[in-house]
C-alpha positions, 0 to 999 in steps of 0.5 A: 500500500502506498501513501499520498505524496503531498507538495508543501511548497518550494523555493528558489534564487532568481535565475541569473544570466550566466556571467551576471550577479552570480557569476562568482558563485559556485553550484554549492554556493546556490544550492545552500543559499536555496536551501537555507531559504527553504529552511527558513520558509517552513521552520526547518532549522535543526531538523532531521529530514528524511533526505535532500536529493539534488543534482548539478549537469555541470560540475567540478571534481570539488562538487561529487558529494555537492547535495551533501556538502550544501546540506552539511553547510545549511541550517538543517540537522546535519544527521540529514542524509543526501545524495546526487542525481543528474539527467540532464534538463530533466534533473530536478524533476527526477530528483522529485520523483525520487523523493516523492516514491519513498515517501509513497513507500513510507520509506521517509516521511519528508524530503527535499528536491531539485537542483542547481546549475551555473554556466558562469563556473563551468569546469574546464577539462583538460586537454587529454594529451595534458591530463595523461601528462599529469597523471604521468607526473603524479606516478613518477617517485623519483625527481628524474621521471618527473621531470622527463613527464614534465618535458614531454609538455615543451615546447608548447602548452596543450590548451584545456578544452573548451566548455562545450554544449554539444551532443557526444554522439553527433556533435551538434549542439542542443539548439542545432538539434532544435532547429532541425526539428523545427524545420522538419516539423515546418515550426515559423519564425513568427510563431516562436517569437509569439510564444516567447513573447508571451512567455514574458507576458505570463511572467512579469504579470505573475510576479506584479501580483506577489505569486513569486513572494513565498517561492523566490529568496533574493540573493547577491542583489537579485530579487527576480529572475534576470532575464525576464523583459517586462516590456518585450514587443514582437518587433523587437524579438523580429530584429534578432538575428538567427542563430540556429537555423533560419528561425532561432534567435537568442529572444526565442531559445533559452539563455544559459542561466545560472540559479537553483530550486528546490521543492519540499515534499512530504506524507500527509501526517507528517503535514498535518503535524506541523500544520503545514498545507498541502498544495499539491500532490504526485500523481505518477511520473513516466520518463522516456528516451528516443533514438536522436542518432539513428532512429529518425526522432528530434533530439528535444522530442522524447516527452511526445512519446512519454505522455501518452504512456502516463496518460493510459496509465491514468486513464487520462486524455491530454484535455483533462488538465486544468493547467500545463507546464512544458519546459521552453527550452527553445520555443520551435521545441514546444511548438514541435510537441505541441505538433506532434500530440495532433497529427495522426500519421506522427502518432500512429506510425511513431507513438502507436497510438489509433488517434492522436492525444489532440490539441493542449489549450494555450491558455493553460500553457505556462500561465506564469511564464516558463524558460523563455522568461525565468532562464534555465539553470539545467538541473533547477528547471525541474524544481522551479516548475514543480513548485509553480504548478503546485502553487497554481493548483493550490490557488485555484483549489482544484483539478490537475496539471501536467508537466513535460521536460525535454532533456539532453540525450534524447530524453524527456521526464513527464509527471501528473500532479492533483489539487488537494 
């Protein structure tokens, strides 16, 4: 028998633009920070929780016990155990999950979730000839094998490797893998920048009414989301130059970003002995992979194939939502989704379906403005999301939402969540 997975709330740091306010700022230094602040929300100082499960997609060597080490540094009773998750864009969302199934197996009554990333500190690797080189240098015991390792590096320097954002298997990059997919799924220039301008819209009309104040801390000078426009226009998203493709521009693809979120979660006794509300609850969670190398399928577009599985699992169709989450990372992505759940021969030939999911209601669509807007810290967007569904459900006192996560690899994590 398993138990009901109650949302309590959540909190994260403004996103920043990645060398912006944080760009000093390491994932730990974020992490703690956010979750110091949730701490702080819901009166969590010294307590021992059941555990903390995060994750960062870019991480030093220094950060293999990150979750922990940021737990140890917080305000919690540091008897709370913690580890690490990662996958990809989809990392937050899976660190809920992870929580969310052992509170339903009573395995712990109480957890915290999400994730952190910054592209301002992104570690640097070594060039191979000089990492073999070093490693040379460590094993030599005797100072001339030193320093015959240390001359095989003259008369040049091998230069580290660059930061790169670039699928191994083909090496494109995730936005030259979007816009092969929106010029496959014929998604236009001008309808992206209409998402992302609305995408703005939604976002700035949520924070001028207070729906941030109890899910955002302000932290190293920033007390909203860096990259929000509060007065974007379609001529101005129109003047911006392609970068992928022939459609993609810098105002309708994400930036890189740098933040953390983090989302508490918890059984309903363990709720209702604090006195805490339940804002939302986990419902079920589907994750999915597409073959992006050899199999014909966009690299973004594994949700497609999720969702139907976790709405028959359900006995849900994709109209039975109140509200929709699905992660920004380029609009020409969502549009592509969006797409793809209404043309019949995509569902039968790819998803196996007899009729296609149909058309999502855009007026449900990110309502408080999604990645366009916030940014995108990779592994935080999860959290971020969880916990602005669960506050829209709580507001509105009822129905369901649905959540969709396109990730790097050709992956996708989707999740159900219910009004109390």
């Amino acid at each position: 028998m398993t138990r009901r997975v109650a949302i309590l709330g959540g909190n994260r740091i403004p996103f920043a633009r990645s060398n912006g306010p944080y760009a000093e700022a390491s994932n730990q230094d974020m992490l703690t920070a956010t979750l110091d602040g949730l701490v702080a929300r819901f009166g969590l100082a010294g307590e021992r929780l059941g555990e903390v499960v995060a994750g960062a997609v870019l991480k030093h060597s220094r950060d293999f016990n990150l979750t922990r080490e940021s737990v140890l540094g917080s305000r919690l009773d540091p008897r709370t155990p913690a580890y690490d998750v990662q996958q990809a864009c989809g990392t937050g969302l899976e660190a809920v999950i992870a929580v969310a199934n052992k509170i339903a197996l009573g395995q712990v009554d109480v957890g915290v979730a999400g994730g952190v990333d910054t592209t301002s500190d992104a570690p640097l690797g070594l060039n191979e000839d000089l990492r073999r080189t070093l490693l040379r240098f460590n094993r030599e015991r005797t100072l001339p094998g030193r320093l015959r390792a240390a001359a095989t590096l003259r008369p040049t320097l091998p230069a580290p490797e660059r930061p790169r954002n670039a699928e191994p298997r083909t090496g494109l990059s995730m936005g030259e893998h979007a816009a092969i997919t929106a010029r496959e799924w014929g998604i236009g220039r001008s309808e992206q920048d209409e998402l992302a301008l609305e995408s703005h819209v939604r976002l700035a009309s949520a924070y001028r009414r207070g729906f941030f104040d109890d899910l955002v801390t302000p932290y190293l000078g920033l007390t909203r989301d860096q990259n929000l426009r509060p007065d974007p226009s379609l001529d101005k998203l129109a003047t911006l130059k392609p970068v992928y493709g022939d459609t993609m521009t810098a105002g309708n693809s994400t930036p890189l970003t740098d933040g953390a979120a983090l989302v508490l979660l918890a059984s309903e006794d363990w709720a209702a002995a604090r006195s805490l509300p339940v804002l939302a609850y986990v419902v079920d969670a589907e994750t999915a992979a597409v073959d992006f190398v050899h199999g014909g399928d966009g690299l973004l577009m594994a949700p497609v194939y999720a969702v139907p599985r976790l709405l028959a699992r359900n006995g849900l169709t994709l109209q039975d939502f109140d509200f929709y989450e699905i992660h920004e990372a380029f609009a020409s992505q969502v549009l592509a989704t969006l797409k793809a759940w209404e043309d019949p021969a995509y569902c039968k030939e790819r998803l196996g379906l007899d009729a296609p999911p149909g058309p999502v209601d855009r007026s449900r669509l990110n309502v408080n403005g999604g990645s366009l807007a916030v940014g995108h810290p990779f592994a935080a967007t999860g959290g971020r999301i969880v916990a602005t569904l669960a506050k829209e459900l709580h507001e509105r006192g009822s129905g369901r939402g649905l959540i969709s996560i396109c990730a790097a690899g050709g992956q996708g994590v989707t999740a159900i969540l219910s009004a109390p």
